[in-house]
C-alpha positions as CSV (number, residue, x, y, z in Angstrom):
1,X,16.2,58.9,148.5
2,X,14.9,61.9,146.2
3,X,11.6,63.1,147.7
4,X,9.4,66.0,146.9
5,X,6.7,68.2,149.9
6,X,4.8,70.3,147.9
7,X,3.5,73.1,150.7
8,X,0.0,74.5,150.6
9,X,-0.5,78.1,149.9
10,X,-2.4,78.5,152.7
11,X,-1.7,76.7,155.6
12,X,0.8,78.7,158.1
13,X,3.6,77.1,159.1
14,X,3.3,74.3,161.3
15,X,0.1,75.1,161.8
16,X,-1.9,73.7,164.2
17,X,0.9,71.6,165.6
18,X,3.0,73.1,168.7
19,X,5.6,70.4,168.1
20,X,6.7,66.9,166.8
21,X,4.8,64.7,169.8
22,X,1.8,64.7,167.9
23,X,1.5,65.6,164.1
24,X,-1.9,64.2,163.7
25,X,-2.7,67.7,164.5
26,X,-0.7,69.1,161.6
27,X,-2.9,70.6,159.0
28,X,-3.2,69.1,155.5
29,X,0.0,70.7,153.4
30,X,1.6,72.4,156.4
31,X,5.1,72.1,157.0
32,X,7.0,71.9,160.1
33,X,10.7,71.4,160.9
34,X,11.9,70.2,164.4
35,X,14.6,69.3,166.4
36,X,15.1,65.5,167.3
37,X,16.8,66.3,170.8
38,X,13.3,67.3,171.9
39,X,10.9,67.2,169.2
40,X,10.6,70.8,169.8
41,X,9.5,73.3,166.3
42,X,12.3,75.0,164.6
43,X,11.6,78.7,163.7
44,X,15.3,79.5,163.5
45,X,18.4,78.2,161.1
46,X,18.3,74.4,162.5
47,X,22.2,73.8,164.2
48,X,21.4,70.7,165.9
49,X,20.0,67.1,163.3
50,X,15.9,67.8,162.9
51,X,13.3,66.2,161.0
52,X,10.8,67.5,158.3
53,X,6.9,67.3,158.4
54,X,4.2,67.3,155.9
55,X,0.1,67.2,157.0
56,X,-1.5,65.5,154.6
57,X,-5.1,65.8,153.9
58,X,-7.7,62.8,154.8
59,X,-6.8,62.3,158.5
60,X,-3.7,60.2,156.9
61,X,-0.7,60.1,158.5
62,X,2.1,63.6,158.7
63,X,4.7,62.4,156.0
64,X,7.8,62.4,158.0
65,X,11.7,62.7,157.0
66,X,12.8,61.4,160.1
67,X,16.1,62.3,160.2
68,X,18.2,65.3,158.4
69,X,21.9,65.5,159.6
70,X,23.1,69.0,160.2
71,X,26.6,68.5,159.3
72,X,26.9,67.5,155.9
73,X,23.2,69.4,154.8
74,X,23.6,72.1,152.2
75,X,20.5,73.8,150.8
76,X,20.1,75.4,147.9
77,X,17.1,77.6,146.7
78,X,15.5,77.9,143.2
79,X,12.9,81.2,143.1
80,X,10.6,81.0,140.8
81,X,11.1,82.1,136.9
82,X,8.7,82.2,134.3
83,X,11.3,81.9,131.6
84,X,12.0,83.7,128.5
85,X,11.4,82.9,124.6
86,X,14.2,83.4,122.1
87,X,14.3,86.2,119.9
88,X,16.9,87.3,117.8
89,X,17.2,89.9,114.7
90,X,19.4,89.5,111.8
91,X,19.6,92.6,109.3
92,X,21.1,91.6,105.4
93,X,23.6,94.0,104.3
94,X,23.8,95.9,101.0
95,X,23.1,93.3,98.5
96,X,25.9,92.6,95.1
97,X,25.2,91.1,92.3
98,X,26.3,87.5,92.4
99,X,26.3,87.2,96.1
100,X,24.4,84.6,97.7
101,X,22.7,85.5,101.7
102,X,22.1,82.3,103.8
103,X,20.5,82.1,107.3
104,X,20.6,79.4,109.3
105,X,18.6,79.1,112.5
106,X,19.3,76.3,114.7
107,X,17.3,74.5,116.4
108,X,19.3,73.5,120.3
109,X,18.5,70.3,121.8
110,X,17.2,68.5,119.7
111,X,17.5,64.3,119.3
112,X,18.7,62.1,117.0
113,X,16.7,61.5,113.8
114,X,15.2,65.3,114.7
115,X,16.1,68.5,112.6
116,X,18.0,71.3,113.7
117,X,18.9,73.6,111.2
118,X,16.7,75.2,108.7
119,X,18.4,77.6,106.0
120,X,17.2,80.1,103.5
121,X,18.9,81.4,100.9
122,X,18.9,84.3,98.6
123,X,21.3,84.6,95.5
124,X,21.3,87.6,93.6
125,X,22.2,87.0,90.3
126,X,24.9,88.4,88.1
127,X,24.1,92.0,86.5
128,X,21.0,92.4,88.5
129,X,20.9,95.6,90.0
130,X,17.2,96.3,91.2
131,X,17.2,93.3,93.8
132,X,17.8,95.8,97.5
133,X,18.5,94.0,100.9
134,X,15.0,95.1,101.7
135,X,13.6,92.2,98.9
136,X,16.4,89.5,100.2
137,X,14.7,90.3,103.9
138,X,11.2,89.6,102.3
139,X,12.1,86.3,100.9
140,X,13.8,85.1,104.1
141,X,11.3,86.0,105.8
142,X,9.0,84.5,104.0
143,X,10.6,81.5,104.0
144,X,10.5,80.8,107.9
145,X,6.7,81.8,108.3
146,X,6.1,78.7,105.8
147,X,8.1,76.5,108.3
148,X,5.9,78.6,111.2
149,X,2.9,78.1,109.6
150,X,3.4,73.9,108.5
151,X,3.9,74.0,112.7
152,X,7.0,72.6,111.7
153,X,8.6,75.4,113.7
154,X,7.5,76.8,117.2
155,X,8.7,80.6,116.2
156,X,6.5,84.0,114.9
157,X,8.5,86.1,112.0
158,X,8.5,89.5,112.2
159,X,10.5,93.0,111.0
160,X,10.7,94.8,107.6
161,X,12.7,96.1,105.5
162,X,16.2,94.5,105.7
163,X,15.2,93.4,109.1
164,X,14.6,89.4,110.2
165,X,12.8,88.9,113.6
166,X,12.8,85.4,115.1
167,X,11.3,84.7,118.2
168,X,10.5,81.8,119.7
169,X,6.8,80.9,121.0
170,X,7.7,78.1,124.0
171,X,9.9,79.5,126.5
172,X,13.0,77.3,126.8
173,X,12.9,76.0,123.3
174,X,16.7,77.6,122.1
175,X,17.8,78.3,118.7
176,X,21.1,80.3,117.4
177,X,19.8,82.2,114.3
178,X,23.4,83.2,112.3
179,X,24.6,84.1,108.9
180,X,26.3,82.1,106.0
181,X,27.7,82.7,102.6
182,X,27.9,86.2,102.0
183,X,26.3,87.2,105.3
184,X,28.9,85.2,107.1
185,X,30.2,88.3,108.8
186,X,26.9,89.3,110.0
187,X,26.0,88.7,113.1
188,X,22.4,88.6,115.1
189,X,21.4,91.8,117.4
190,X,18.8,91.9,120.0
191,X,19.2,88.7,121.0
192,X,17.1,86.8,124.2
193,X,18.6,83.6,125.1
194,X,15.3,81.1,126.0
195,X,15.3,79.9,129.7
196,X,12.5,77.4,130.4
197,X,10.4,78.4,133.7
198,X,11.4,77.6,136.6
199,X,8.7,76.4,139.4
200,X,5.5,77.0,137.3
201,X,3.0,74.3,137.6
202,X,4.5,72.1,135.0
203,X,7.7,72.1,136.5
204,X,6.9,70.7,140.0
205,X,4.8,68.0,137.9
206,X,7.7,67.0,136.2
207,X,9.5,67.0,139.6
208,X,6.9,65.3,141.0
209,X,7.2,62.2,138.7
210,X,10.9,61.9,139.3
211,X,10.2,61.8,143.0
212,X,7.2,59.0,142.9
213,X,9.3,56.0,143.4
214,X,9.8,57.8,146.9
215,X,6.8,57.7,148.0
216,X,6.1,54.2,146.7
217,X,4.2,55.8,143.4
218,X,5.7,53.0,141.0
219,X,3.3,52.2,138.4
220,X,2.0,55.4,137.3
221,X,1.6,54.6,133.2
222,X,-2.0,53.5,131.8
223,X,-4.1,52.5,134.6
224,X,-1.5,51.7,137.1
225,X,-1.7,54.9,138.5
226,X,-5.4,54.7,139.2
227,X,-4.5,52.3,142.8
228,X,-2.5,54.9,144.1
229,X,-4.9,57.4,146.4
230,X,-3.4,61.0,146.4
231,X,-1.2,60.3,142.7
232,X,-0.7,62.6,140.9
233,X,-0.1,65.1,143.9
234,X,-2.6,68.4,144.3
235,X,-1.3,71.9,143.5
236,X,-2.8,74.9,144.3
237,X,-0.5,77.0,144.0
238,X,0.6,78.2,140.0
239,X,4.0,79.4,140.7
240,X,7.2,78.0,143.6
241,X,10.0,78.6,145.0
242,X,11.9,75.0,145.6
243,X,14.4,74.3,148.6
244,X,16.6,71.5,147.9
245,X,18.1,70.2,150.4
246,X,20.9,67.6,150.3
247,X,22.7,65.3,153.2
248,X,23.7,62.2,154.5
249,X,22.6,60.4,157.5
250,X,25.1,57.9,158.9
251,X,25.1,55.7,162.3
252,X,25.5,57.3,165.7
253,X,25.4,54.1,167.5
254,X,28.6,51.3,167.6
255,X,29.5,50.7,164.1
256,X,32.2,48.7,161.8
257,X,31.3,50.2,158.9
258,X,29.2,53.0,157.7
259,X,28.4,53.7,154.2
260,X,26.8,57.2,153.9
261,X,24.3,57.6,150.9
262,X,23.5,61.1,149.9
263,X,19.8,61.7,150.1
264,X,17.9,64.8,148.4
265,X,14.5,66.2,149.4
266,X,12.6,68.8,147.6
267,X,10.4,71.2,149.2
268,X,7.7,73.3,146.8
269,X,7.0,76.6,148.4
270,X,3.9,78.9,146.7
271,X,5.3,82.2,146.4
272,X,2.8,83.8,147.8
273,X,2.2,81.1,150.4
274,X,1.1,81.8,154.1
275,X,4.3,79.9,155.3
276,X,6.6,81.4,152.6
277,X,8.4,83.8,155.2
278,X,8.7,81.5,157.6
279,X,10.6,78.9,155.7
280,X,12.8,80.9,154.1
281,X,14.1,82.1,157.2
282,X,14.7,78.8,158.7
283,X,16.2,77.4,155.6
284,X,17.8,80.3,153.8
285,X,18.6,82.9,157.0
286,X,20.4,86.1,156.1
287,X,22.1,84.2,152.8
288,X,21.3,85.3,149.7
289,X,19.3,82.9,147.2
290,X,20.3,81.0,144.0
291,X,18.4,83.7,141.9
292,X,15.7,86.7,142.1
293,X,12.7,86.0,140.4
294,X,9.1,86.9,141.7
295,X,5.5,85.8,140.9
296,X,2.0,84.9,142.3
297,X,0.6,81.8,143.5
């Protein structure tokens, strides 16, 4: 099972259920956990096996995740990131006549049949002695703001002089920009390494889609997806924190055999959401999170 509860931003935690008996009374995108010895709501790190409540909106039924077992549950927590964009800077040395300065940026992740590397290259020739670094920078330079401007690269050139700035314009997308030939030795300063957001709108989408099957979303291409009421799922939130939280539930009762199957579900948390305190306390505690990142919701 991989299932994803998105959270409303603001509905308070459990609110307007006092416990499990009844969750018809659970407002839309409110969240409540609660012990299965009692039904009782959880406000505290759960030591006991408990359940997990969603409201849901259109007096449908609470989504329920009936069972969570204590004892081989681990939670981990992704805050929210917007990401960076790559930027490096490369600066050509003095320039000889007869050299020859290459760069190479590389494009990361990319698929078969799709380019990756894109090269300029400068060669000074023999017995000139007017060409500077600052002209071999032009010409580079010049080179990826054609590929910029074609679209054929996502990246804005900048810097002067000797000076080549890349930088990316999607956050995530990677390159390594480097030297070759005779600017082999030189190697790229002020460099950002991209990270792609984390928890930003298009994130839980994409998260959303993995988790469908879950929630018996199955066909969801061309008009398929127009049968399902409440697919794709609302946001109203623009930036999340996400629990994940991953365990087992086996058989209590008599058994001869129990094959445990490890199950994941992902709870979507606004940051700025009226229940954000409350559920980090029961599922994080006094432990530290996965990473620091902040934003609005």
């Amino acid at each position: 099972m991989k299932q994803l509860l998105i959270v409303s931003k603001t509905g308070a935690y459990a609110y307007n259920a006092s416990d499990a008996n009844d969750l018809s009374a659970l407002d839309a995108g409110s969240l409540m956990f609660f012990n299965l010895s009692d039904y009782s709501k959880i406000t505290t790190p759960p030591t006991e096996d408990f359940g997990i409540a969603l409201g849901r909106p259109n007096n449908s039924a609470a989504f329920v995740i009936p069972e969570v077992d204590v004892n081989t549950l681990s939670i981990v927590k992704a805050d929210y990131s917007e990401g960076t964009a790559f930027t490096a800077t490369l600066t050509v040395p003095t320039v000889a006549a007869g050299n020859t300065y290459t760069t190479i940026l590389v494009k990361t992740g990319t698929v078969v049949g799709e380019r990756s590397n894109f090269t300029a290259t400068v060669t000074v020739p023999f017995g000139d002695t007017s060409t500077t670094a600052s002209d071999v920078g032009a010409k580079i330079r010049a080179y990826y703001s054609e590929l910029a401007a074609a679209g054929t690269l996502n990246i804005t050139v900048s810097g002067s002089g000797a000076n080549v700035i890349i930088t990316g314009t999607n956050k995530g997308e990677g390159f390594v920009f480097k030297g070759a030939d005779d600017m082999s030795s030189v190697s790229a300063t002020s460099v950002t390494v991209a990270t792609p957001p984390v928890g930003d709108v298009a994130y839980i989408k994409d998260l959303a889609s993995q988790c469908a099957a879950g929630k018996g979303f199955v066909y969801t291409e061309g008009s398929g997806k127009e049968i399902y009421p409440g697919y794709p799922e609302e946001l109203n939130g623009t930036t999340y924190n996400i629990y994940t939280l991953r365990f087992k539930v086996g058989r209590k009762s008599a058994k001869t055999r129990d094959e445990k199957v490890w199950q994941l579900v992902h709870i979507a948390v606004p940051t700025n959401a009226s229940s954000a305190a409350a559920i980090d306390a029961i599922l994080v505690g006094d432990e530290s999170s996965s990473s620091s990142a902040g934003g609005d919701a």
